[in-house]
C-alpha positions in Angstrom: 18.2 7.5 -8.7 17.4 7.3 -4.8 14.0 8.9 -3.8 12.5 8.8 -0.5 8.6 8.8 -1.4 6.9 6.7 -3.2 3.3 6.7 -4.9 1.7 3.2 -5.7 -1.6 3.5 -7.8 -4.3 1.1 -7.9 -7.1 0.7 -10.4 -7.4 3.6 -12.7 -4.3 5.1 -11.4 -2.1 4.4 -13.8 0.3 7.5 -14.4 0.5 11.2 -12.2 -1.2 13.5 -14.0 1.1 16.8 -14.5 4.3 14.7 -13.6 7.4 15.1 -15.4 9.0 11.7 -16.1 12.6 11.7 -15.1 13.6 8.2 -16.1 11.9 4.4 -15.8 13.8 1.9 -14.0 13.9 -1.6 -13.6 14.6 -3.3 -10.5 15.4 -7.0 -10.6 15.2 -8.0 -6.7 15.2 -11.7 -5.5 11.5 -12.0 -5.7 11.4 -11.3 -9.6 10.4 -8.4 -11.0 8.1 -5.3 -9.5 4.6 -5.0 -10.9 5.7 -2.7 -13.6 8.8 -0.3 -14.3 9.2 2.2 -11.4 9.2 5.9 -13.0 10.6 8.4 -11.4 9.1 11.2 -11.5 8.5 15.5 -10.4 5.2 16.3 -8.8 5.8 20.0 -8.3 9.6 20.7 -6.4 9.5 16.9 -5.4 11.1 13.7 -7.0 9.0 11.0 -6.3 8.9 7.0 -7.6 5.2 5.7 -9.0 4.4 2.0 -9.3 1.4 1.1 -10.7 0.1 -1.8 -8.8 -1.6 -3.6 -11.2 1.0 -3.1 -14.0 0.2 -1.1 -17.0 -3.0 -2.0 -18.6 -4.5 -3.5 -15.5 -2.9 -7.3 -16.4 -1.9 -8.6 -12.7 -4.9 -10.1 -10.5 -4.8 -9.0 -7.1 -3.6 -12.1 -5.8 -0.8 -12.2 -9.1 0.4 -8.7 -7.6 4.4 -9.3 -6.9 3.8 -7.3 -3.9 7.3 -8.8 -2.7 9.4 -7.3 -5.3 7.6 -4.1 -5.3 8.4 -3.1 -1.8 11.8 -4.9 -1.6 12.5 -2.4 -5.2 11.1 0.6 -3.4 13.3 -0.1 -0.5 16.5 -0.5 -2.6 15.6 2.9 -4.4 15.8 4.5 -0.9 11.9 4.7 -0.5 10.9 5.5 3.3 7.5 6.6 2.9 4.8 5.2 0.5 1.4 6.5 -0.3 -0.8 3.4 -1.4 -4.0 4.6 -3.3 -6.4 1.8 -3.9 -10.2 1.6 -5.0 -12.4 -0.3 -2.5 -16.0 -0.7 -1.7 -18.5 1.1 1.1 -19.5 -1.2 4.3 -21.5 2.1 5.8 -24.1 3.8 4.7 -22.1 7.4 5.6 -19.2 6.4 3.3 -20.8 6.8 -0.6 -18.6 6.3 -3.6 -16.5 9.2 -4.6 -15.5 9.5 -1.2 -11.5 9.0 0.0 -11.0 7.3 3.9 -7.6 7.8 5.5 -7.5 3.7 6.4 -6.3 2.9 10.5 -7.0 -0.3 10.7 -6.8 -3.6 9.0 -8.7 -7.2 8.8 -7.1 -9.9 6.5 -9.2 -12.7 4.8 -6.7 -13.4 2.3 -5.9 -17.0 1.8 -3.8 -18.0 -1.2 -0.9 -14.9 -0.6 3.2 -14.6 0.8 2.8 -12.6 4.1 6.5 -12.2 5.2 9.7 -11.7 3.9 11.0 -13.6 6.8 11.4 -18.0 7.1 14.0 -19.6 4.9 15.9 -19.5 8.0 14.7 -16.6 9.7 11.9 -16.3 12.5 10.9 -12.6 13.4 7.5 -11.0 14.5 6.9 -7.5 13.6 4.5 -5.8 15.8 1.5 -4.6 13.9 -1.3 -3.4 16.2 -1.0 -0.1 14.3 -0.6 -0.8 10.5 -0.3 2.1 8.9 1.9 4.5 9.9 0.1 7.3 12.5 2.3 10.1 11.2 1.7 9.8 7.5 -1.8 9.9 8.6 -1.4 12.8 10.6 0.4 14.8 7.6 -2.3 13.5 4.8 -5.3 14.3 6.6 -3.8 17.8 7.3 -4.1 17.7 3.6 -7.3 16.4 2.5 -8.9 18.6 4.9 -8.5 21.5 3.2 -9.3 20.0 0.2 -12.7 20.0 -1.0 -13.0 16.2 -1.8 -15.2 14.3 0.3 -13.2 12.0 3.1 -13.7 10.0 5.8 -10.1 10.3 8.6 -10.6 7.0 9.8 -11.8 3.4 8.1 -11.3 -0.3 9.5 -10.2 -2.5 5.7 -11.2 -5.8 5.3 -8.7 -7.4 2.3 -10.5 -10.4 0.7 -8.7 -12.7 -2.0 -11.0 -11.8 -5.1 -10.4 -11.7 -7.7 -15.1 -12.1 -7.3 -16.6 -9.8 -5.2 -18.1 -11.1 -1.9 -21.3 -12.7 -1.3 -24.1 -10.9 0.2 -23.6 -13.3 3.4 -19.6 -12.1 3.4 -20.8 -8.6 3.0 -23.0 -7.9 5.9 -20.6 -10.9 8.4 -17.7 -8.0 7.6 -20.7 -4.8 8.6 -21.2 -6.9 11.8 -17.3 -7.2 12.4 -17.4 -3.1 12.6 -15.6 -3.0 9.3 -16.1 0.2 7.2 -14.6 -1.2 3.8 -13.6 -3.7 1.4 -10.9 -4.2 -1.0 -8.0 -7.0 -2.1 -4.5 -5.2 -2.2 -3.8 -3.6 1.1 -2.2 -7.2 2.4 0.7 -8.1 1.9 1.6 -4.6 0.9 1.3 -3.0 4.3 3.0 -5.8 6.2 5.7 -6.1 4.0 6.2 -2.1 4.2 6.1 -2.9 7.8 8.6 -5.4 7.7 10.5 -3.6 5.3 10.6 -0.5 8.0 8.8 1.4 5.1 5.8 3.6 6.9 2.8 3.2 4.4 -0.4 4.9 4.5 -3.9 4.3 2.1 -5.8 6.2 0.8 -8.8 4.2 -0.6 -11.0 5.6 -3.1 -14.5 4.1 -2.8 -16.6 3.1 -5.8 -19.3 1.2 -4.8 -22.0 -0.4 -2.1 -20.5 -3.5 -2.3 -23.2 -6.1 -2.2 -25.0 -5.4 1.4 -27.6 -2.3 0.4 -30.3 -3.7 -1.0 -31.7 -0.9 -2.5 -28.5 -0.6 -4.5 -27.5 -3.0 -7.6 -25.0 -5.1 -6.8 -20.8 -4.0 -7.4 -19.8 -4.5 -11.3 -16.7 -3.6 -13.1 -18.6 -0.8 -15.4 -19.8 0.6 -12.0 -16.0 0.9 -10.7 -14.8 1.8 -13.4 -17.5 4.9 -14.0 -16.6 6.4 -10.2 -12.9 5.2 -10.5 -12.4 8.1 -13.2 -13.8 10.7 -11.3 -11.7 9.6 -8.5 -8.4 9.6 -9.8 -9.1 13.1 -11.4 -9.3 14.2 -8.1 -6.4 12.2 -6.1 -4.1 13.4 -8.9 -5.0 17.2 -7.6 -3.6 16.6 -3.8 -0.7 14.2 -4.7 1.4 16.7 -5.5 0.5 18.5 -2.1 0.8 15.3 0.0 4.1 14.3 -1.7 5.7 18.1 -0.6 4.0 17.5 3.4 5.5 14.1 3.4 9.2 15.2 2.6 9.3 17.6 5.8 8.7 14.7 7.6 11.6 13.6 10.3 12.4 10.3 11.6 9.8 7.8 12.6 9.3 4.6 14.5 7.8 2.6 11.3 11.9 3.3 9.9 13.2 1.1 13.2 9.9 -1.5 13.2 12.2 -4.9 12.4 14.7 -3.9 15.8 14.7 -6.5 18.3 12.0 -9.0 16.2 14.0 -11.5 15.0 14.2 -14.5 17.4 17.0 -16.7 15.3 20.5 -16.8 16.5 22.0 -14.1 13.7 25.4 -16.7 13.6 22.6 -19.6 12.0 20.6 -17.2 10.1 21.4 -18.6 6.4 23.9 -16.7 4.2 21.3 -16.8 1.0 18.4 -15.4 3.4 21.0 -12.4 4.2 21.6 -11.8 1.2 17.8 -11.4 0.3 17.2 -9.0 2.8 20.2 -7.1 2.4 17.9 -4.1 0.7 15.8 -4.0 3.4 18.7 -4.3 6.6 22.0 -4.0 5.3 23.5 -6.0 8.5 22.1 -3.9 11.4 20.7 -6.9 12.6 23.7 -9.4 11.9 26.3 -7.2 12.9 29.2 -9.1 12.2 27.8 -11.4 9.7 27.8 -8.8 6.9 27.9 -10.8 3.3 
């Protein structure tokens, strides 16, 4: 079934509360399989596809998360816009756990992960100045604000590898680069979306201090876990609000992000690498060289 929104949950969001299930699916893609089955589901009048993240039960380390196969699935089930809710932790005094930040901008420390669905044959560079999509933004902060959670419109992510929680040292170096949080699944996931012409937006759900307040105790999982419940109570209440703005949505400049990138001849791109990104392209960009 095609859909044109998707949801993918992080920690603690695991299902859609008040969803009707139409049907699970899976999605073999070259890159192995997705994270978990992709349901399909109804939040209110809309038909939407949810992927938890970290599979069910929580089993797949941040680094472990197939986040290749997850957007190249989305893509083939006709996904153009995904809402990616993730828990993180506070770099600012101002942001407390409970709260939700609309993320704008990004800062990768990962080490050990696959950034690109491009090489094998194929040299492109995406720009990425601006990596979540500014409309998508524009609609779910339309939303939130007349909610009556707690949010912040704006937030610079750092992603760290984990799956251990930074140092105290890491922790205030990230405060002094200006960044506002910290979490470990927002790359690859945005730049493959990106790649994938896919707008994404993130919602992060903070749970804790991090490490840097020293009045506070420092980040554990029962602490997460405690302010991740109450959180995903209260994203479940305006998914179904932000899934209904979304679909009014017209066309956007994330859809067309891959024209004009790729610097390979398209006549020597390799027939196998075609074929792998034939969910995300089709042959737009190797007109003429269709499989």
């Amino acid at each position: 079934m095609k859909t044109s929104i998707a949801v993918i949950g992080g920690s603690g969001l695991y299902q859609l509360e008040g969803a009707e299930l139409v049907e699970r699916i899976e999605v073999p893609t070259p890159f192995g399989l997705p994270s978990e089955l992709i349901s399909i589901v109804k939040v209110g009048d809309q038909n939407i596809a949810f992927l938890p993240r970290h599979g069910k039960g929580h089993r797949i380390l941040p680094t472990e998360v197939p986040s290749k196969a997850n957007i190249w699935a989305l893509k083939f089930l006709g996904v153009e816009q995904i809402l990616s809710v993730s828990a993180v932790g506070s770099l600012r005094e101002e942001i407390r756990p409970g709260d939700f930040v609309l993320c704008d901008q990004l800062i990768d420390r990962t080490r050990n992960r696959s950034l690109s669905f491009f090489g094998e044959g194929l040299v492109g560079h995406v720009p990425f100045a601006e990596p979540f999509c500014p409309g998508m933004r524009e609609v779910i902060a339309g939303i939130l604000q007349d909610g009556s959670h707690p949010f912040h419109q704006r937030g610079t992510l750092v992603t760290m590898e984990g799956p251990l929680f930074s140092t105290k040292a890491e922790s205030h170096l990230y405060r002094s680069w200006n960044a506002d949080l910290i979490g470990m699944t927002a790359i690859p996931e945005a730049k493959l979306a990106r790649e994938a012409e896919i707008c994404l937006a993130i919602v992060a759900m903070v749970t804790d201090y991090d490490c840097w307040r020293e009045t506070e105790e420092s980040v554990s999982v029962e602490m997460i876990l405690k302010v991740m419940s109450e959180n995903t109570k209260a994203i479940q209440k305006v998914i179904p609000g932000i899934a209904a703005a979304l679909s009014s949505r017209g066309e956007c400049s994330c859809r067309s992000a891959a024209a004009g990138v790729f610097v390979t001849d398209p006549t020597l791109v390799p027939y196998e690498t075609r074929r792998r990104l034939w969910a995300l392209y089709g042959g737009k960009y190797w007109k003429g060289h269709s499989l």
